[in-house]
N, C-alpha and C positions, 0 to 999 in steps of 0.2 A: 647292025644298028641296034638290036634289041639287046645284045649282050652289052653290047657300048652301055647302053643307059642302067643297067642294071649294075654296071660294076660304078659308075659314079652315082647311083643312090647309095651302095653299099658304102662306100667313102664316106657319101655325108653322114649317114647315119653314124657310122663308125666314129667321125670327126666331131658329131654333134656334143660327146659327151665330156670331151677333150675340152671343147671351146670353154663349155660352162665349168668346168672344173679351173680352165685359166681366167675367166672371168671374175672368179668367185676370190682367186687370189690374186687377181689384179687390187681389190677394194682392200683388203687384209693386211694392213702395215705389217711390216717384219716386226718381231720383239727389239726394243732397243739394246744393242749392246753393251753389259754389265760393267759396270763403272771398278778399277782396277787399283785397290791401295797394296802397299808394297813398301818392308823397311825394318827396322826393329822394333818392338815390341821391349819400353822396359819401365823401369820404376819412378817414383819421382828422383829419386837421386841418382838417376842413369845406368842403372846396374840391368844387365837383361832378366826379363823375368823366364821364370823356369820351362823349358819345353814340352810342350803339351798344354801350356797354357791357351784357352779360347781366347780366340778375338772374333766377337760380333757386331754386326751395324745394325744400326735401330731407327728408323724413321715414326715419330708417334706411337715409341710403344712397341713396333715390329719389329722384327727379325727380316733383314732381308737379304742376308750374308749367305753367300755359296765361296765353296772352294773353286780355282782357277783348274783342277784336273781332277778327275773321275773322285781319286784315292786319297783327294784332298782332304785333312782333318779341319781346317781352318783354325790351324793354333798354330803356337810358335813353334817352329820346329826345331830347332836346334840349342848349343850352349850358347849364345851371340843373341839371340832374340829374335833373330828373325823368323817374318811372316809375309803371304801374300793372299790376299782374300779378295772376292769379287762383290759388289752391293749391287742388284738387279733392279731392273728401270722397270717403270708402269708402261705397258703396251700403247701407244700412239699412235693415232694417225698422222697423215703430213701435216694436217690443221689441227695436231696439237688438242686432237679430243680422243679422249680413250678409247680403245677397242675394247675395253668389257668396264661400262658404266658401273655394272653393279657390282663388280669388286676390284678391289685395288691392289696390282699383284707386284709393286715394288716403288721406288722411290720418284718423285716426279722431278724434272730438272728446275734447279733451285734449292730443294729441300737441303733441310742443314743435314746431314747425319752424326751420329753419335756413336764415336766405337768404345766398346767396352770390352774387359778382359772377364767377360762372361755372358749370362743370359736371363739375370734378375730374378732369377728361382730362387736366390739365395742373396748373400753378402756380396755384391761385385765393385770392383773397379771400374772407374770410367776412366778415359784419357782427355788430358786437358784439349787433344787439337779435335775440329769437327770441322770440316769439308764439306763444301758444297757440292750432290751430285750432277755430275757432267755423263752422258752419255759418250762410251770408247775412251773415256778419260781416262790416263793412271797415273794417280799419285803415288809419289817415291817420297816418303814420310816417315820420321821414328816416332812413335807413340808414348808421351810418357803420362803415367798415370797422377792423378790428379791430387790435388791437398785431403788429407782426412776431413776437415769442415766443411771440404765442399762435396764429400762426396755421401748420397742418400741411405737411408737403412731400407733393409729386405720385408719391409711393412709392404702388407697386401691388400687387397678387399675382398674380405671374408663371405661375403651376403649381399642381396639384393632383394627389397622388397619393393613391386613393384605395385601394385593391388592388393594393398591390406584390405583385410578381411573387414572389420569396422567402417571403411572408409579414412579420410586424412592423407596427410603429407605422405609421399615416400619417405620409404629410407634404406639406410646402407650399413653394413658394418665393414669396419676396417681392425685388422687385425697385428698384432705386433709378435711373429714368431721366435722375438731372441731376450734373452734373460736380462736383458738390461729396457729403461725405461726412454719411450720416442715422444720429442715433443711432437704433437700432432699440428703446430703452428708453423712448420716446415711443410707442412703437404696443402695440394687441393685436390678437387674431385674436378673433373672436366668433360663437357663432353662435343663431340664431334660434330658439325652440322653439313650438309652437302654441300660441297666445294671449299670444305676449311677444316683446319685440325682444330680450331677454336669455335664450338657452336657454344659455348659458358662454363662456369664455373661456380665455386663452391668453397672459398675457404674453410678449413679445420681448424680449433681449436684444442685444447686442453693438454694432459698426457696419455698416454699407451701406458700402462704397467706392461713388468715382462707375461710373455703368453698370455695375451689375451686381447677381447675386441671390444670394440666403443662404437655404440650405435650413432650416426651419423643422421640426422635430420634431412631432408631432400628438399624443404623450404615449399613443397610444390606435390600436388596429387599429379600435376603432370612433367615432373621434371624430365623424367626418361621416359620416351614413348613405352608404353608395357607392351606393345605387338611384335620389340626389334629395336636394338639401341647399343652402343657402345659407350662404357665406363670408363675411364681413365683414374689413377691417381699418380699423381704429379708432383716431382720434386720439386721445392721453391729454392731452387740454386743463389746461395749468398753470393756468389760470384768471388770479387778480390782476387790475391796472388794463387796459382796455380788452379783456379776455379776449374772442374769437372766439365767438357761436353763445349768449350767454348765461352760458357758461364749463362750456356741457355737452360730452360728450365730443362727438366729431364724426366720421362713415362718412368715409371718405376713397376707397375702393371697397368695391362689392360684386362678387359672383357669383354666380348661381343655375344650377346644375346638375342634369340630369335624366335618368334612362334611356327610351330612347324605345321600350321595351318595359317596363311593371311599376314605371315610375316612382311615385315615393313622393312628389316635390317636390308635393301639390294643396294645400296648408295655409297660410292666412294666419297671420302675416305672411311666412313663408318666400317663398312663391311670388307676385310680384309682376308689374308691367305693365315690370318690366325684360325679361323675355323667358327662355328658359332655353337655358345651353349644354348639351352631351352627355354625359353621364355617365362619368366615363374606366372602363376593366374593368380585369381582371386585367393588368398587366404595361403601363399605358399612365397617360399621365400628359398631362392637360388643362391645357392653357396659352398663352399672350401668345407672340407674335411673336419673335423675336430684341431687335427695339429696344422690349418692352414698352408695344405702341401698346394705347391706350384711346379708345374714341368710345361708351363705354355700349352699348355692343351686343352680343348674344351672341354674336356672329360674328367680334368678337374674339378668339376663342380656337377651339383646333383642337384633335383628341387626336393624340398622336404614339408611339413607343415610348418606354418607363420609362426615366430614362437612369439609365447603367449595367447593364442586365440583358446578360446572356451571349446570343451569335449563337444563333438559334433553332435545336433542333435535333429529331428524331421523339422521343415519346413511348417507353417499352416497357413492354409488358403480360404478364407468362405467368400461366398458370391452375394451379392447384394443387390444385383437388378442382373434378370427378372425373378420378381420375387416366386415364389413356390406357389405354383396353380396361379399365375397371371396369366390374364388375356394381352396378349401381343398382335398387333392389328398386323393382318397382312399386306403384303405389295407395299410395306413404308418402313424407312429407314430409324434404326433404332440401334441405341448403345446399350451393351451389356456392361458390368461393371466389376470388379471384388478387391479384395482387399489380403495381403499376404505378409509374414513376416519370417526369420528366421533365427535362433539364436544365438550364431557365428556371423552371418553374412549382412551387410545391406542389401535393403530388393534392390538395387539397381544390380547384383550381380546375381539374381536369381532367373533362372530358367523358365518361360511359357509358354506351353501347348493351350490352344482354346479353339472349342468345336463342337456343332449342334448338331444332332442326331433327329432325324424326321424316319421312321417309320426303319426299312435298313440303309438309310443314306446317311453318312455321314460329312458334314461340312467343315474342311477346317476354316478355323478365322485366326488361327495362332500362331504359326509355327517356330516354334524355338527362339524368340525373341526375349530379351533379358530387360527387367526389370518393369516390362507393360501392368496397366490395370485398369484397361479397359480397350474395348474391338467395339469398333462400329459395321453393323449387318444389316443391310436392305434384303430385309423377309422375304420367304417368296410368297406368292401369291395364291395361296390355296388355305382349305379348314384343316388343320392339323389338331388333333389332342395329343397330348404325354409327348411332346417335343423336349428333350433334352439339352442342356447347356451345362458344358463339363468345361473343368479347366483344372491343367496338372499344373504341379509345380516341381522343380528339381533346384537344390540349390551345386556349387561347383564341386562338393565332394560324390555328389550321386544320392543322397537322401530327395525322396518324395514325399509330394500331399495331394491329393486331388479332392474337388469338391464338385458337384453336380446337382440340378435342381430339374424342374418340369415344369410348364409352363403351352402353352395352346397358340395356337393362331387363328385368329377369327375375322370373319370380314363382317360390315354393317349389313344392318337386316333394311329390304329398301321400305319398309314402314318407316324405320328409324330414320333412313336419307331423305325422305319426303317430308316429315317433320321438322328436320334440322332445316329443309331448303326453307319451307313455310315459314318457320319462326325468324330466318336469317330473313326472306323478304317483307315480313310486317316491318321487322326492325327497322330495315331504310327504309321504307312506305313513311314512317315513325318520324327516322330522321329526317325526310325530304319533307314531309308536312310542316314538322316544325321549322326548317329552315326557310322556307316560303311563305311564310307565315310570318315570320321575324320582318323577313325582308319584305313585304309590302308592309308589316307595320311601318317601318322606318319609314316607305315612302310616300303614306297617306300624313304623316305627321307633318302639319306644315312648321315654319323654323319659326319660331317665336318673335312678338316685334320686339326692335329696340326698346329698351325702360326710358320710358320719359323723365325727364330731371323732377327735383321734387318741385311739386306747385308751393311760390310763396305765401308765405302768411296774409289775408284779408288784411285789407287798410281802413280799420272803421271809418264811418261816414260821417264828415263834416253835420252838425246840426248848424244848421241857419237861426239867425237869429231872428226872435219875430219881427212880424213886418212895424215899420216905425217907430221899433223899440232904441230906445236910445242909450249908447254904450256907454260903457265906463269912462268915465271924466265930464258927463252931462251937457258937451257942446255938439257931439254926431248922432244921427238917428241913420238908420239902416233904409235903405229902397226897395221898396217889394220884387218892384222888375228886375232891377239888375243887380242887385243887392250890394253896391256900392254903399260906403257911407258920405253923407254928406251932414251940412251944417242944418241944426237942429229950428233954427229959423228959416231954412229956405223952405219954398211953397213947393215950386219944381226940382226933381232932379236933376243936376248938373249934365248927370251923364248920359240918360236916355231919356228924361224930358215928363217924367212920369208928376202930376200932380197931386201933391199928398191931398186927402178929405179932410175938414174940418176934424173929424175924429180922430185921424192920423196925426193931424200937426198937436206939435206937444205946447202946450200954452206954456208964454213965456215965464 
């Protein structure tokens, strides 16, 4: 029984590493099967072209052309023209999502392709037909090659500035390596975005003279990400009778570029089985050769300095809080400050270490962070003298500056905190008096009465006329009592019965 069990652990153990090994390629779509063109190979006027002639497929600029057997040359092989060449498919899953996101190792189904009777290093033909790739598909097709007006010149892109040293737009050079002059209004610049060959574009302008380049404006400091990007320049196919490629436009180069720290380029279609050149930095400009040579390679291109930038010289840095021999209160939070320049570089591309020094500790508050100028630092909590504050500076070629000061940490004396608490308590004592003071004024003030209207003017006082004086027209005399008039012969008054005196009555 014990051997029983010992031989089926042995199994599973055995079997365990089996299972996961099928497991792991259960999830793993197979590569799709290379799409198969097949036919002659000739000229526009039907003549075969010469054997040993290339023929390669281009999706965006790539190359994605293999031979159908080991020893395949992928050219024409014989006097008759004929060829047979395979175009390699982007790995899938059954749901149609890539097995390697971050690069893209052949044609996706749809893509137009483009065959050519070369590989764009030089002077090539295109052929007028362009096929859509089908996975397991094979087209049985003669190729003929397309009208001279529609087909592109061997102009390249010489340079890449991605981070000028000044600051401003990117830019580009585009190079014309054949003795006759290109209008550059036939090209654009393009560039790729995740999940499209069209992430924008760039119309050209002017002329190329022979051998030589035309700086190209980028419109944009961030036209190309400078961590990882792919360039394009693009034929702007006139199309019409025997139009080149189908009469779609046509890559004429690419470039894919990458930083080889923090690179950004992992994203199909961006980043392909072209391979990636180095990412140019601050103040350096990524480019072709003198004579603009191409072989598809990344190593085609080299970084060199940005031209035109000013002879390198040191950075300068001074610090500006804390000043030299400041008191710096301890246990509370405080900014240090300085101020830096360079005479190549903007600070935003300069380098800074910053870190205080307390007795043999040192503190960093900096590290390697580009273009700061200023660290916030919560002190510690203790009496320090000759406390140090240093800050380096590096700008991208390796030139330094460092600047450093001294300065103390002090805490309050509690004389000093028993005074401030005192002075801080009069002050409300101060404020609270006066404001309850305010306020019972207000509330001992009674509200004023209404205004009484204005008093009218006195009505002088009638004067009476003397008693039994007799009025104007000499028949009334006046009654003392009720000071009616009555007739100047009457004895009594009429009205209240009053008897005039002998003295009173007016003789007649």
């Amino acid at each position: 029984m014990r051997g029983r069990t010992r031989t089926i652990v042995s199994i599973l153990l055995l079997g365990l590493p089996l299972v996961l090994i099928l497991a792991t390629v259960s999830v793993i779509a197979p590569p799709p099967i290379a799409m198969r063109t097949q036919g002659h190979a000739l000229d526009i006027s039907g003549s075969p072209l010469p054997a040993g002639t290339p023929i390669r497929t281009f999706v965006d600029g790539v190359n994605y052309t293999t031979g159908p057997f080991p020893k395949d040359s992928m050219a024409v092989q014989n006097g008759i023209g004929s060829f047979a060449i395979l175009t390699v498919g982007n790995s899938k899953t059954p749901a149609n999502a890539s097995d390697t996101p971050s690069v893209q190792e052949g044609a996706n189904l749809g893509d137009l392709v483009v065959y050519a009777a070369g590989d764009f290093t030089s002077a090539t033909g295109v052929f007028q037909e362009s096929f859509v790739w089908l996975p397991e598909n094979v087209t049985i097709r003669d190729l003929h090659l397309g009208a001279a007006s529609s087909t592109p010149e061997p102009v390249k892109i010489a340079g890449i500035v991605t981070l000028p040293a000044q600051g401003g737009n990117q830019y580009a050079f585009v190079c014309n390596p054949t003795g006759s002059p290109v209008s550059l209004a036939d090209y654009y610049l393009e560039r790729d975005a995740p999940g499209s060959y069209h992430g924008g574009s760039l119309g050209l302008t002017g002329v190329a003279a022979p051998i030589s380049s035309v700086r190209i404006n980028l419109t944009s400091p961030s036209w190309l990400t400078p961590t990882g990007d792919a360039l394009k320049l693009v034929y702007r196919n006139p199309k019409g009778g025997a139009a080149t490629g189908g009469g779609q436009d046509i890559v004429v180069d690419r470039v894919e570029f990458n930083a080889t720290r923090n690179g950004t380029l992992s994203w199909e279609p961006g980043n392909t089985i072209l391979g990636d050149a180095p990412a140019p930095g601050p103040g350096q400009i990524l480019q072709r050769d003198g004579s603009c040579t191409d072989t598809n390679d990344p190593r085609d291109f080299s970084l060199a300095l940005e031209p035109g930038i000013p002879a390198s010289g040191r950075p300068t840095v001074a610090i500006v809080l804390p000043a030299s021999g400041q008191q710096v209160p301890a246990a509370t939070m405080v900014t240090f400050t300085w101020t830096m320049s360079d005479d190549v570089f903007i600070n935003a591309y300069l380098h800074v270490w910053a870190n205080v020094t307390i007795g043999n500790e040192t503190i960093p508050l900096v590290v390697d962070q580009t273009g700061v100028t200023s660290v916030t630092w919560t002190t510690r909590d203790i009496v320090a003298t000759d406390v140090v504050f240093r800050v380096e500076v590096q700008d991208p070629f390796g030139a330094h500056a460092t600047a450093f000061t001294t300065f103390s940490l002090t805490r309050q004396s509690p004389i000093a905190l028993i005074a401030a608490i005192l002075i801080a308590v009069v002050l409300i004592v101060f404020v609270v008096f006066g404001y309850r003071r305010a306020r019972k004024h207000e509330e001992a003030s009674p509200s004023p009465p209404p205004a009484k209207p204005p008093a009218a003017p006195p009505v002088p006082p009638q004067v009476a006329p003397p008693i039994g004086a007799v009025l104007a027209g000499g028949d009334k005399k006046v009654c003392p009592r009720c000071h009616t008039s009555v007739k100047v012969e009457d004895v009594t008054c009429f009205f209240c019965g009053y008897k005039f005196t002998e003295e009173n009555a007016t003789p007649p």
